[in-house]
C-alpha positions in Angstrom: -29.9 9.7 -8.4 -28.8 5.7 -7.5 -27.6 4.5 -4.3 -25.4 2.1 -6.0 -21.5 3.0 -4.6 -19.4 1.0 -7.6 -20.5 0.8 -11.1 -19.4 0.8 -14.5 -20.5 4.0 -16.8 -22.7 3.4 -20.1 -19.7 2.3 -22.7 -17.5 1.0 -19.9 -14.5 3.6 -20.7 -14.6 4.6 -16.6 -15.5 2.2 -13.0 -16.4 4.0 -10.2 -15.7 3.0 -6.8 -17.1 4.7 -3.9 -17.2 1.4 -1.6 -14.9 -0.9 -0.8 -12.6 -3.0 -3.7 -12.0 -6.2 -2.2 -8.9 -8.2 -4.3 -9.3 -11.8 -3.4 -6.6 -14.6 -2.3 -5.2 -15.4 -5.6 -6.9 -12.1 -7.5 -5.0 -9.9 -9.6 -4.6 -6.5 -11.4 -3.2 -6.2 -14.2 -2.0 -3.5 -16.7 -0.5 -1.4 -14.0 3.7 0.0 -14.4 4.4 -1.9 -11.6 4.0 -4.8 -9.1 3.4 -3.7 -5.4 6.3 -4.8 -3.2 5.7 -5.0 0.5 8.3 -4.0 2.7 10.1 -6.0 5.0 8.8 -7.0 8.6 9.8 -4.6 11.2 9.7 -5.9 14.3 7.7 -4.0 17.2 10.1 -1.4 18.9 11.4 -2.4 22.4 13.9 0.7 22.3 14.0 2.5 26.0 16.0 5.0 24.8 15.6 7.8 22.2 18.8 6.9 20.8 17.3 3.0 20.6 14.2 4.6 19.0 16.0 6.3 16.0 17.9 3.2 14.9 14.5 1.2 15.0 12.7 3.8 13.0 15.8 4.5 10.7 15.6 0.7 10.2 12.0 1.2 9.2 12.3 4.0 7.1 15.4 1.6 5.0 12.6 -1.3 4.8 10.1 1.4 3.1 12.7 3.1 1.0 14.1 -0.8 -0.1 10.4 -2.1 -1.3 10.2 0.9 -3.2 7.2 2.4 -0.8 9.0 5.8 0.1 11.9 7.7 -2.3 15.3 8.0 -1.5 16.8 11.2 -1.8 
């Protein structure tokens, strides 16, 4: 048994990561379907209202759905 957390098996067909995968400043991955998108800021909420609270979640949920982070229906 090894108490090693990431490795690569014999033949190097499979990496395993059980720690953490740390992607550098300029670092990349490749081969993947798509790039990662990050939404759009979202300011803190200030709503004092419930109604106020809806449209800035409702805002957030557009940002997610826009950067391709949550479906649309």
């Amino acid at each position: 048994m090894s108490n090693v957390k990431n490795y690569t098996e014999q033949g190097g067909e499979k990496t395993v990561i059980g720690g953490v995968l740390e992607i550098a400043e300029g670092g990349q991955i490749v081969g993947l379907p798509s790039d990662f998108t990050p939404a759009a800021f979202q300011a803190d909420s200030s709503a004092s209202t419930i109604a106020g609270l809806v449209v800035d979640f409702n805002a957030l949920l557009a940002k997610l759905k826009v950067a391709g982070l949550m479906v649309s229906e």
